[in-house]
C-alpha positions as CSV (number, residue, x, y, z in Angstrom):
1,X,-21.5,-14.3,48.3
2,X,-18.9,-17.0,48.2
3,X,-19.3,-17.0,44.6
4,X,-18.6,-13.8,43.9
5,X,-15.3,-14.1,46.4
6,X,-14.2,-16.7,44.0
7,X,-14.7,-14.9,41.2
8,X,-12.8,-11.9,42.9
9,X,-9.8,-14.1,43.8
10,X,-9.6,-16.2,40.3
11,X,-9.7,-12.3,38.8
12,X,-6.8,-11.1,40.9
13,X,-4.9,-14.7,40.2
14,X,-5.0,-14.0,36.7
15,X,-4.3,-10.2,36.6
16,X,-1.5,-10.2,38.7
17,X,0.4,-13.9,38.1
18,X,-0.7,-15.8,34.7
19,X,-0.8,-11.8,33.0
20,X,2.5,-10.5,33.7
21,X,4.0,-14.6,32.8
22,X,2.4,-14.5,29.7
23,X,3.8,-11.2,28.9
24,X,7.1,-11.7,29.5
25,X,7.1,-14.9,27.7
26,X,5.7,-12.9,24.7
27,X,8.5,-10.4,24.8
28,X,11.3,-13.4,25.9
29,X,10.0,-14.6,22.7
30,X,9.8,-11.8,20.5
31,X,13.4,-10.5,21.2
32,X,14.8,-13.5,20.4
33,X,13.1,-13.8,16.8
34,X,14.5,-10.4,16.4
35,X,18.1,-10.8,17.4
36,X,18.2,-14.1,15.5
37,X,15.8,-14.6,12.6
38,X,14.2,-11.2,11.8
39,X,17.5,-9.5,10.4
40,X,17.6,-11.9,7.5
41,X,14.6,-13.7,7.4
42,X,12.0,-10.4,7.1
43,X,14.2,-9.2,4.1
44,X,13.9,-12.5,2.2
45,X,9.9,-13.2,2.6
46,X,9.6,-9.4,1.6
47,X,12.0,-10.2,-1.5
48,X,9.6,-13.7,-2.2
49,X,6.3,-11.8,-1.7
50,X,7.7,-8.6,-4.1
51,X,8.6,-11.4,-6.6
52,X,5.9,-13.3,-6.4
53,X,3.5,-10.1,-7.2
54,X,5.9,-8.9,-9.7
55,X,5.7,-12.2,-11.3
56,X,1.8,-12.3,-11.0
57,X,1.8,-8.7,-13.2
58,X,3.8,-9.7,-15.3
59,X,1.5,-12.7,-16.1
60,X,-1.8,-11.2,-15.9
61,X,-1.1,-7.6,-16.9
62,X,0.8,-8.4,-20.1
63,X,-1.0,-5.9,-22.0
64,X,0.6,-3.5,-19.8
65,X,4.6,-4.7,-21.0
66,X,3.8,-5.3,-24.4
67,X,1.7,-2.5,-25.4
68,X,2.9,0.5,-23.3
69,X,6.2,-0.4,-23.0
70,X,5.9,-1.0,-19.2
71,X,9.1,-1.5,-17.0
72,X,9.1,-2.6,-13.6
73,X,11.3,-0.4,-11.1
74,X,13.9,-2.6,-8.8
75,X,12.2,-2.9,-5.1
76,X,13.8,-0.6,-2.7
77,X,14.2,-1.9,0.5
78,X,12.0,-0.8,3.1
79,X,10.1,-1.9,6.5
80,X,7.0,-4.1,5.7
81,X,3.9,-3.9,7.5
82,X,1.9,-7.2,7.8
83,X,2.2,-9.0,5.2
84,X,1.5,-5.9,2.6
85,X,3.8,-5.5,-0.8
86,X,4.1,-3.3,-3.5
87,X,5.4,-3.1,-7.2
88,X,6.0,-0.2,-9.0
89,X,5.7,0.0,-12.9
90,X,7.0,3.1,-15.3
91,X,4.8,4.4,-18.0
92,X,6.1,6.7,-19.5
93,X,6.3,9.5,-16.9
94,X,3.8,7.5,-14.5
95,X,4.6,5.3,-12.3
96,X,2.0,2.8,-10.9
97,X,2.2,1.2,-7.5
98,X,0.8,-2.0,-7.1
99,X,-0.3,-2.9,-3.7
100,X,-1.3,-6.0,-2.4
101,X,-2.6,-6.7,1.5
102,X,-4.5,-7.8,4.0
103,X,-7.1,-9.1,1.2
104,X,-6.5,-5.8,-0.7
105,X,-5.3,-4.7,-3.9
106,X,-5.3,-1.8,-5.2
107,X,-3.0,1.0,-8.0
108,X,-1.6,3.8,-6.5
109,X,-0.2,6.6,-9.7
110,X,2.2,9.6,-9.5
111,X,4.4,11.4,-11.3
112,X,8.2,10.1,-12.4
113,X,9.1,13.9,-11.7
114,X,7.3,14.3,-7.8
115,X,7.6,10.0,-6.9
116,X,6.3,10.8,-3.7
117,X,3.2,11.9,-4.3
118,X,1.1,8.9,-4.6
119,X,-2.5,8.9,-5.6
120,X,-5.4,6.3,-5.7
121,X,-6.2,5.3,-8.9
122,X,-9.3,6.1,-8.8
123,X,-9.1,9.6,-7.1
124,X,-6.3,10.3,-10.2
125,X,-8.5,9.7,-12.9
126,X,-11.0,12.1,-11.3
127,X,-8.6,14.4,-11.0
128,X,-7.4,14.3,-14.2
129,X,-10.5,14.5,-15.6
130,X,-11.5,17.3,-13.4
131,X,-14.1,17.4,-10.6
132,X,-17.1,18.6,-12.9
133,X,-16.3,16.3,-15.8
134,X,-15.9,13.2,-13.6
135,X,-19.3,13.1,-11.9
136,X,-17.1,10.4,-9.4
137,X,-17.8,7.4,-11.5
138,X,-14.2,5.8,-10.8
139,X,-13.6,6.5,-7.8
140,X,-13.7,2.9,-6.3
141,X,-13.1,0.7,-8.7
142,X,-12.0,-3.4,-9.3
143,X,-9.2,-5.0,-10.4
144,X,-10.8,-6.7,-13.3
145,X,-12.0,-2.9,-14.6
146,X,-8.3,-2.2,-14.3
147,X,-7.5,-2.5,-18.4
148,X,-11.0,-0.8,-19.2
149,X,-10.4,2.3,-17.1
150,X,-6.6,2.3,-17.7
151,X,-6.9,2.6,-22.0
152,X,-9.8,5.4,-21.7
153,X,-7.9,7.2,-19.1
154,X,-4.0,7.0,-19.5
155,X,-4.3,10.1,-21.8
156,X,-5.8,12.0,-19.4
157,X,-3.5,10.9,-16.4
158,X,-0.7,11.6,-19.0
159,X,-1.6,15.2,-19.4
160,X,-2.2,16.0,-15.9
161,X,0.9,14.5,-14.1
162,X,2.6,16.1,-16.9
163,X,5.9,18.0,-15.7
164,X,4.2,21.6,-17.3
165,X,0.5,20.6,-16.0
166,X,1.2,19.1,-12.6
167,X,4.5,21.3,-11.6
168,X,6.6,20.7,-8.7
169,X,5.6,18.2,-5.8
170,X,2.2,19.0,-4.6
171,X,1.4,16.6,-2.2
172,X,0.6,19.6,0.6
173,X,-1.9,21.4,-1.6
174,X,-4.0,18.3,-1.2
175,X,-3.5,17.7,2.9
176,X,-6.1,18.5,4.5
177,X,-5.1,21.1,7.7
178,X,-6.4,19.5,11.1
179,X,-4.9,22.5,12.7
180,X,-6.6,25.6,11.6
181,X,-3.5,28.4,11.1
């Protein structure tokens, strides 16, 4: 019985006195690394990681640059989450997103014309090959498949996310409705 009244009191100790301390030295803390570091330091690690990516594509995905004429598209400044970056490249009228993340990386396509309407790159090629053709073989892919499934299938993703095939933005044909109307 005396035990568990220990245990009881060491609980309510900790709840109500070392909880709330370590708290507010976690926000005392985190309010000052945003008034003084995180206005210029967050831009400039998200500036080194895009580059260092950018840099890594450029390196391993020469085939890319030198035989579709691949550019890559200036980094727009945005919030990052964890330590996630991306790099987009233009082919043509695609544009692939490059994201790399929490031990992830993975190719995100859409059209120049509609650039918010991202797609995996695996879920594009089935699309553009259309359900019944595809069978789902792509769907999740690797990295090192990448060049493989690119060459068979840039054709195909041409024709599709073409301006006349594709249309306007789409991206709410595709959302599935939680909500029924």
């Amino acid at each position: 019985m005396a035990n568990d009244f220990n245990r009881e009191l060491r609980r309510l100790f900790v709840l109500f006195l070392v909880r709330p301390a370590v708290v507010l030295c976690g926000v005392v803390i985190t309010s000052t690394y945003k008034v003084l570091f995180a206005w210029w330091l967050d831009p400039l690690a998200q500036k080194g990681s895009w580059r260092r990516l950018k840099n890594e594509l450029l390196k391993d995905y020469a085939w890319l640059f030198d035989e579709y004429g691949a550019r890559v598209i200036p980094m727009k400044p945005h919030r990052q989450v964890m330590n996630y970056t991306s790099v987009t490249i233009a082919v043509e009228d695609l544009l692939f997103q490059f994201v790399r993340g929490m031990g992830e990386f993975r190719v995100n396509v859409a059209p120049a014309h509609a650039p918010h309407d991202w797609y995996d790159f695996g879920d594009a090629i089935i699309l553009a090959r259309g359900f019944e053709q595809a069978g789902n073989p792509s769907r999740y892919y690797r990295m090192t498949d990448f060049e493989q499934l690119f060459e068979s299938n840039i054709e195909g993703l041409k024709f599709f996310f073409s301006k006349a095939q594709y249309g306007e933005a789409r991206r709410d044909l595709f959302v599935t409705r939680l909500i029924p109307l």
